[in-house]
N, C-alpha and C positions, 0 to 999 in steps of 0.2 A: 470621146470619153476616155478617163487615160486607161493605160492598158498596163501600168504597173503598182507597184503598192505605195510607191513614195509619190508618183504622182496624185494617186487617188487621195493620200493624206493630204497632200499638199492643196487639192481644189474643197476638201470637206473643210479647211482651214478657212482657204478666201473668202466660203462663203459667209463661216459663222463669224470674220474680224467685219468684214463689210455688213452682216445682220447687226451686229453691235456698234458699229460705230454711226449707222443707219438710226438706230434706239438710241444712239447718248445724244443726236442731234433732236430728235423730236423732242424727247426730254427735256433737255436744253433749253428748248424755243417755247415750250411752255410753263416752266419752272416762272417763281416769282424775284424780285429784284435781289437784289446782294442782301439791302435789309430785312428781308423775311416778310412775311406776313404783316406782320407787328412791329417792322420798325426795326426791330432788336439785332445784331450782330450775329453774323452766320454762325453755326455752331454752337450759340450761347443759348439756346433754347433749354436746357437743361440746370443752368448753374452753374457756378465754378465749378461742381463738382466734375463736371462732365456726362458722356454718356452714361446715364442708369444709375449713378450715385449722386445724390445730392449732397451738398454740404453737411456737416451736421448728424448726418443718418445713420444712425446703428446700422452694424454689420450684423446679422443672424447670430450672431456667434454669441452677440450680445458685448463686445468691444467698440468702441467710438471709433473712427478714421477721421481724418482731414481731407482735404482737397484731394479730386481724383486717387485714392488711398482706397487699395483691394485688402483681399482677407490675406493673400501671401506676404504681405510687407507690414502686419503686423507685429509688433513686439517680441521680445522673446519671450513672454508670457503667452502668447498667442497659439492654440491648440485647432490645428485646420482638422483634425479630426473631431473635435464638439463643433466646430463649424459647419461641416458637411453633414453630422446629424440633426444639426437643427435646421437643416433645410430640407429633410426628408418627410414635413407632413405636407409639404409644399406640392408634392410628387402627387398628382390626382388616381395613382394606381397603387395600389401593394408595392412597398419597397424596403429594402433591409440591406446593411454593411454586413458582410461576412467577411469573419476572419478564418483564416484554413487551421485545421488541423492535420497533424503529420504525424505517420509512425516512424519508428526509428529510421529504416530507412529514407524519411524526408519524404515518400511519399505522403496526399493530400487524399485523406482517409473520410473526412468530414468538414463540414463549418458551422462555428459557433455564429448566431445571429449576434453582434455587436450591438445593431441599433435598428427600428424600424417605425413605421408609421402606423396608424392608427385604420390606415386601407383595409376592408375587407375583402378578398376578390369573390368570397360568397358567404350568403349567409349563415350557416352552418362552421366556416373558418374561423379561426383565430386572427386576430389583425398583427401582423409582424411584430410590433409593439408591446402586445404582451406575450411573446416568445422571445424575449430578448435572452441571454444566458443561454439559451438553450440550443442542440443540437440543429442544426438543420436537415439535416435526412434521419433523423429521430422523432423529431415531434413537431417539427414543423410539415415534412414531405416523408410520412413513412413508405417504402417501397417506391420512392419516384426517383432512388439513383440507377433500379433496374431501367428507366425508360431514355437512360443514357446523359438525364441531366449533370449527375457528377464527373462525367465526364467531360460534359459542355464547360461548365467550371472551374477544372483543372487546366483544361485547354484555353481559356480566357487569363487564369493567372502568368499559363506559362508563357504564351506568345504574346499578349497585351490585344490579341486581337478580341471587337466584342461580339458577343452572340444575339442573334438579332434573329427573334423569334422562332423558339422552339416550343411546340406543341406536346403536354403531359397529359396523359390521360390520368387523373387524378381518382381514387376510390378509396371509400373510407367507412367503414361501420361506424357510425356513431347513430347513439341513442337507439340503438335494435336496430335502426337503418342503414340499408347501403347507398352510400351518398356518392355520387360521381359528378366530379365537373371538368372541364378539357383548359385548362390554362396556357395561357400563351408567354414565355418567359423571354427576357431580357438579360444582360450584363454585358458590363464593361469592367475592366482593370483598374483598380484605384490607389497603389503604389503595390504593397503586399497583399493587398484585401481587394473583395469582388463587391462590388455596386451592383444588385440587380433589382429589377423589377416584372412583375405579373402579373398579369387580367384572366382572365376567363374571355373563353373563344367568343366575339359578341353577338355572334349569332350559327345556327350551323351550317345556313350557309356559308359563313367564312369559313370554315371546316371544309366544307362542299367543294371549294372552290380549293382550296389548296389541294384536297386531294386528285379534283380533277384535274388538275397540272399533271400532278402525276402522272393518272393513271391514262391520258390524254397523253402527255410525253410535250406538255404546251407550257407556256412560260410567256410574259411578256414584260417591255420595258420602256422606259419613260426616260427623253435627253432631254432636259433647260437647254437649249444653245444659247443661253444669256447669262446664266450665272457658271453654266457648265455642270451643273448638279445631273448626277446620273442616281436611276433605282428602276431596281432589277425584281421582280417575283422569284420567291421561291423554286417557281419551274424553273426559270430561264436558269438560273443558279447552276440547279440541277442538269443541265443541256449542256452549258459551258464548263461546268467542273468549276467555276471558281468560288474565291473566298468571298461569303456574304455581304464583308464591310468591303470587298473592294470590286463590285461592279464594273463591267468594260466601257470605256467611252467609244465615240463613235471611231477614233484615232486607234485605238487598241481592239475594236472588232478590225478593222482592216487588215493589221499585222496577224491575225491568224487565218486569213481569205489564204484558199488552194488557188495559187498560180494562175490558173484558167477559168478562177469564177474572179476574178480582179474586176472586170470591164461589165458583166453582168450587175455586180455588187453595184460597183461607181453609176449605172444607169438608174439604177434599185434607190438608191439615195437621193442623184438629184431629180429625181421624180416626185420624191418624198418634200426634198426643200424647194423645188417650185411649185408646190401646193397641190399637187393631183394627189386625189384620194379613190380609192385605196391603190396601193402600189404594192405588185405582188411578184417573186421573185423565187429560184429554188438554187440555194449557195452552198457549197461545201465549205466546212471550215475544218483546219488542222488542229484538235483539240489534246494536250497531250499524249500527240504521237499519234493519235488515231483519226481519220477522218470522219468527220459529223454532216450529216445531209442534212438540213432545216430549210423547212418553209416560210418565207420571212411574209408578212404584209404590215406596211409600212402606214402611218397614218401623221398628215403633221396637224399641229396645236397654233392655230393662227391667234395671234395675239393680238393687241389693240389697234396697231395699224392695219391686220388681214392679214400681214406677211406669216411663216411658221415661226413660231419663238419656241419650240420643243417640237419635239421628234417621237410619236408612241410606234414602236414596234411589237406583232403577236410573231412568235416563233412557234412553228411544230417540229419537232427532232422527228426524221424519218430512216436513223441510221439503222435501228433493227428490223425496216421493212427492207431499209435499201442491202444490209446486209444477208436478209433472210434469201434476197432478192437475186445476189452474188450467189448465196450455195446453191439455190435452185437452179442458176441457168448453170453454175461447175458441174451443177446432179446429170444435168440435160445435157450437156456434152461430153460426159464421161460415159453418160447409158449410151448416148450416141456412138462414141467410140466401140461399146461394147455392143451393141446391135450390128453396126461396120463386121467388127470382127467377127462375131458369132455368124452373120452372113457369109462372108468368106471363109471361114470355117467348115459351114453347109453344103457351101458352093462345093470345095475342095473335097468334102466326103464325101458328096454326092457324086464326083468326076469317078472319084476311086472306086462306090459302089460299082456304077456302069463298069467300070474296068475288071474290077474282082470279083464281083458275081452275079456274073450272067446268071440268066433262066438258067439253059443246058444247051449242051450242045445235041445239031441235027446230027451226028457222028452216031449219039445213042441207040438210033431206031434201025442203025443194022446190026447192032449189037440184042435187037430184039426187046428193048428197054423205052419206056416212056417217064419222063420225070418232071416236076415242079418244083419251083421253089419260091421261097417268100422271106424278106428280112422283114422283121415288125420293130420299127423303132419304139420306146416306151412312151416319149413324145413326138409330137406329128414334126415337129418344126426340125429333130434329128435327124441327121443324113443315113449315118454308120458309127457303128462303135467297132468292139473286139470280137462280133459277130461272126463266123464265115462257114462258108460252104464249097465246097467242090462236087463236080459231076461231072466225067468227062472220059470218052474212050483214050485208051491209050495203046500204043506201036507193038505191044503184044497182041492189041485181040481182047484183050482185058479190058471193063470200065472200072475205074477209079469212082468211089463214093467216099465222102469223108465229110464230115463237119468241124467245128471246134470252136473255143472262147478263149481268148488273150484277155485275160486280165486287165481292166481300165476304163475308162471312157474319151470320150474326144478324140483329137488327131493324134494322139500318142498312140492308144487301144488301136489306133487306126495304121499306125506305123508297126504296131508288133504285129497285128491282126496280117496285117500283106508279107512279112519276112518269115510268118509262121508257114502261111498258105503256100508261098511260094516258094517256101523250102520243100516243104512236104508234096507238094507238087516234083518238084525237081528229083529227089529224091525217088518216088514211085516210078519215073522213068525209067530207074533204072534197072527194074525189073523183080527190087527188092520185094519181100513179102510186107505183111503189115504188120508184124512184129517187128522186124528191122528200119521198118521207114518210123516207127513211130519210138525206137529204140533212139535214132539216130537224130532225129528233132527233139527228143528230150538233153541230149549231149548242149543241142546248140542252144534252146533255151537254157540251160545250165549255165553256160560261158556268157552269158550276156551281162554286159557291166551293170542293166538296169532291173535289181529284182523285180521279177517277174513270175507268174504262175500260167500256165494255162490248163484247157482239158481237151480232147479229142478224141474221137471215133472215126475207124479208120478201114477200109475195106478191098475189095476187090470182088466181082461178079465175073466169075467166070461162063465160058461157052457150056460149060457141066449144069448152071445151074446152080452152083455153092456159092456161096455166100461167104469168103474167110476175112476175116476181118481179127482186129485188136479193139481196146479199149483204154484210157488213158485218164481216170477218174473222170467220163464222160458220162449220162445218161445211155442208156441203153436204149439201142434203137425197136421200134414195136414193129410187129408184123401184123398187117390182116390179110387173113385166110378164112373162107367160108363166113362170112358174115363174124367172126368172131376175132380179140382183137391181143396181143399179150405182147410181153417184153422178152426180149434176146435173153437167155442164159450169158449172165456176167462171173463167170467163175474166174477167168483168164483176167479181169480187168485189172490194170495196176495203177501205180500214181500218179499224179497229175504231174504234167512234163515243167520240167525247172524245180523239181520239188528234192529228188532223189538221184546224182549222180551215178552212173552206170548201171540206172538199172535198166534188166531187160525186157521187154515186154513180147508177151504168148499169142500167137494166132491161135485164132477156135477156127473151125468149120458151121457153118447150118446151112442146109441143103433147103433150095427152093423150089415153087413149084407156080406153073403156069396159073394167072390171074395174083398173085401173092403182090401185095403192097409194104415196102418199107418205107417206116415215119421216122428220119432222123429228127432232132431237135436240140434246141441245146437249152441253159434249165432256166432262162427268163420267161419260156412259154409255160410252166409248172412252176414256178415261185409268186408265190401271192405275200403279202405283207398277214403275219398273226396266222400262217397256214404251214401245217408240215409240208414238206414235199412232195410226201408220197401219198397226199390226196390231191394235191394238182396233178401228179403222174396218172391215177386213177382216173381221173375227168378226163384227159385228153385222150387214153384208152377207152373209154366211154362213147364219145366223140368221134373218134378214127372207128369203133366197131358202128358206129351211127353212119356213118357213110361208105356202107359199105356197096359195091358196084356202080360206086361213082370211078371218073377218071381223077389222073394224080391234080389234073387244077384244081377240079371241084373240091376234090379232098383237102388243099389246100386253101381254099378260099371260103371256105365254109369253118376251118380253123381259124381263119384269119379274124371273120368275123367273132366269133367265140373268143377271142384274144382280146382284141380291141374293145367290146363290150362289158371288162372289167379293170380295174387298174392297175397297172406294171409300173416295176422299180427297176427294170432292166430292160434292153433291149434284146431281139431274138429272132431268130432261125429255125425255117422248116424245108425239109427236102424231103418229097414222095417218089419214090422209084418205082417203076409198076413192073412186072416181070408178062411181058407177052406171050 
């Protein structure tokens, strides 16, 4: 089967010259002698006159001719326009000469009916005939230039091309009644003036049927491979984008076959011209610039020898399933990318969590200290955000507690969240207080090219017992003691670090006491969506004096659940220190 397009013309060619010359020979060999029937001389079957005119015989027009003698070689008396309207009662439908009307610009504003016939296309109508003088989108078709026919009409004078069935939905009050009929309209170009004609739809199922084309996205169409006569349905029309009057031959679907359906097509066909029925196929075509997916099924018209002497083709246009088809699977590999990543993403904060924040360290319990902690992502499938926590002895003697929040989410939140930590980490080595540690990472949050906010709470447990710590527009940390449960005194606390350069921040003291629990947190464990603050602060004080003489897990998993059991817009941190 060929495998290019000039070949595939070239074999749809042989087949229908060899179909034809196949038909002129049977013809041929049954046709009767040179003399006809009768005796009479080939040809002469008519009269001198020739074909269709006899000798003698008035022209319509109501002029005499001679021998083979048309209406255009009439005299210079001769008027082919009374000619042409004396042959319009001829026309078995509604038909009328329109002449255009123009405003000054030259546009075609209306048309006077010139001449028409005595057709009604319904009972209720006027017959062309006696609207003659009169406007045509006034009293002949009032409101039927809104349903685009004056526009069909313009377009018919200006290109010469004709308009071949257009459906009006026609309404009209007459006599107290609203009267409606669906016409189906015609024209053609008849030098300056429009020839057209109109019926009424002749049933609704032909209504039915055009519209299912549509709304079907189906079309189908009929080849003569004898005379060469092609006609196309409305759908098909519609499918290929072309113009009405010029339907594609079977040479002219080829030239728009995609490359790679060439050799499908050329099987598609001659399956179709060696008589197998039905022959069914799925071909892309290049349709002005766009590709078009259609489902062909092929049917041939065996003519009086059995061979195909026409070709019916049914078309289904499948480009806005096949392109719905396209965005779906770009959708599915795009999510896919984006599940990839977000995975990897997870992965990477989850390495970092393990790495950033441990439980605590065993160092704690000779410091006399026990502690837990817990990150609560706001969704399960989050790793880490700008979340953190610290708990850890240091080379003093001293345990380090501190909490905080970097401003953000994802692996950025995730990249401030470790440069904060393990500043302020770095920094507390060196023996600084926690006013200057927390002095001195607001400096560096400051300098950072990427604005930035964060908050912290920051501390030190000493061998004494005290408690001295800062605050850095953090949440205050709560204490339970004796079954009862409150918040640290925030007098000392100052601005949120990256907020205020040089400023400096105050260490307080609060002295502690043997069984005493502190609850750092940071504020996505107290922020609810349509709630103030400082009644989720109030719950978890509630909460924490609710578990009292439990250990720091318990205390924390017993938040935990409490946390998880309503919904967050934030992710978040709990550290419990128990003083032994």
């Amino acid at each position: 089967m060929p495998s290019d397009v000039a070949s595939l013309k070239a074999f749809i060619e042989r087949e229908i010259v060899t179909l034809r010359a196949d038909v002129r020979r049977s013809t041929d060999a049954a046709a009767p002698g040179p003399g006809g029937g009768d005796g009479s001389p080939p040809g002469d079957t008519l009269g001198p006159a020739g074909p269709g005119v006899r000798e003698g015989k008035q022209c319509p027009c109501g002029q005499g001719h001679g021998t083979r003698h048309s209406c255009v070689d009439a005299g210079e008396d001769h008027d082919p326009w009374r000619c042409l309207c004396s042959t319009l009662p001829a026309i078995p439908v509604s038909a009328a000469l329109l002449t255009p009307l123009r405003d000054d610009s030259g546009t075609v504003t209306d048309f006077v009916i010139s001449a028409g016939n005595h057709i009604r296309s319904t009972e209720w109508l006027k017959s062309p005939d006696q609207q003659a003088g009169q406007r045509f989108f006034e009293v002949a078709r009032p409101g039927a230039a809104a349903t685009g026919l004056l526009s069909a009409f313009r377009e018919v004078l200006t290109t010469g091309r004709s308009l071949d069935g257009l459906v009006v939905d026609y309404t009209e009050d007459r006599y107290g009644r609203l009267r409606r009929v669906q016409l189906v309209h015609y024209a053609a170009s008849c030098g300056d003036r429009v020839l057209t004609t109109w019926r009424p739809v002749r049933s609704q199922a032909e209504l039915l049927t055009i519209d299912a084309q549509h709304l079907a996205s189906m079309g189908w169409g009929w080849w003569d491979l004898l005379s060469g006569g092609v006609s196309w349905s409305e759908g098909l029309q519609r499918i290929f984008r072309t113009d009405p009057a010029l339907p594609w031959s079977l040479l002219e679907l080829c030239d728009h076959l995609v490359r790679a359906d060439v050799g499908p097509f050329g099987e598609f066909i001659a399956s179709v011209l060696a008589g197998e029925e039905p022959a069914w196929t799925r071909i892309r075509f290049l349709v002005l610039g766009e590709i078009r997916t259609v489902d062909l099924l092929g049917r041939p018209v065996a003519g009086t020898d059995g061979r195909p002497w026409a070709v019916q083709i049914v078309a289904r246009d499948l480009t806005p399933q096949m392109r719905s088809r396209r965005r779906l699977v770009e959708k599915q590999v795009e999510t896919e990318q984006l599940r990839q990543q977000a995975a990897a993403e997870q992965h990477v904060a989850a390495v970092l969590r393990e790495a950033l924040l441990p439980t605590y360290s065993e160092g704690l319990a000779e410091l006399g200290l026990t502690a837990a902690a817990a990150y609560l992502p706001a969704e399960p499938e989050a790793a880490v955000g700008g979340d953190w926590y610290k708990c850890r002895p240091l080379p003093s003697g001293r345990a380090l507690v501190a909490i905080g929040d970097a401003s953000g989410h994802g692996l950025d939140a995730v990249a401030r969240m470790a440069q904060q930590r393990y500043a302020m980490a770095g920094l507390a080595h060196s023996g600084a207080c926690a006013g200057d540690v927390a002095t001195w990472l607001n400096e560096l949050v400051c300098s950072d090219a990427t604005p930035s906010t964060a908050t912290m709470s920051v501390g030190h447990i000493d061998d004494d017992r005290v408690f001295r710590w800062t605050c850095a527009g953090h949440p205050a940390p709560l204490l339970l003691r004796g079954g009862h449960a409150f918040a640290l005194p925030t007098d000392h606390r100052g601005p949120l670090l990256g907020v205020l350069p040089g400023h400096a921040y105050e260490t307080a003291e609060f002295p502690l006491e043997r069984g005493d629990v502190l609850l750092f947190y940071t504020d996505g464990v107290v922020e609810r969506r349509g709630q103030d603050i400082t009644e989720g602060i109030a719950a978890l004080t509630r909460a924490l004096a609710a578990s009292s003489g439990r250990p720091p897990q318990q205390i924390i998993d017993r938040l935990t659940e409490e946390y998880e059991r309503t919904v967050h817009d934030d992710d978040a941190c709990l550290l419990a220190v128990r003083i032994d």
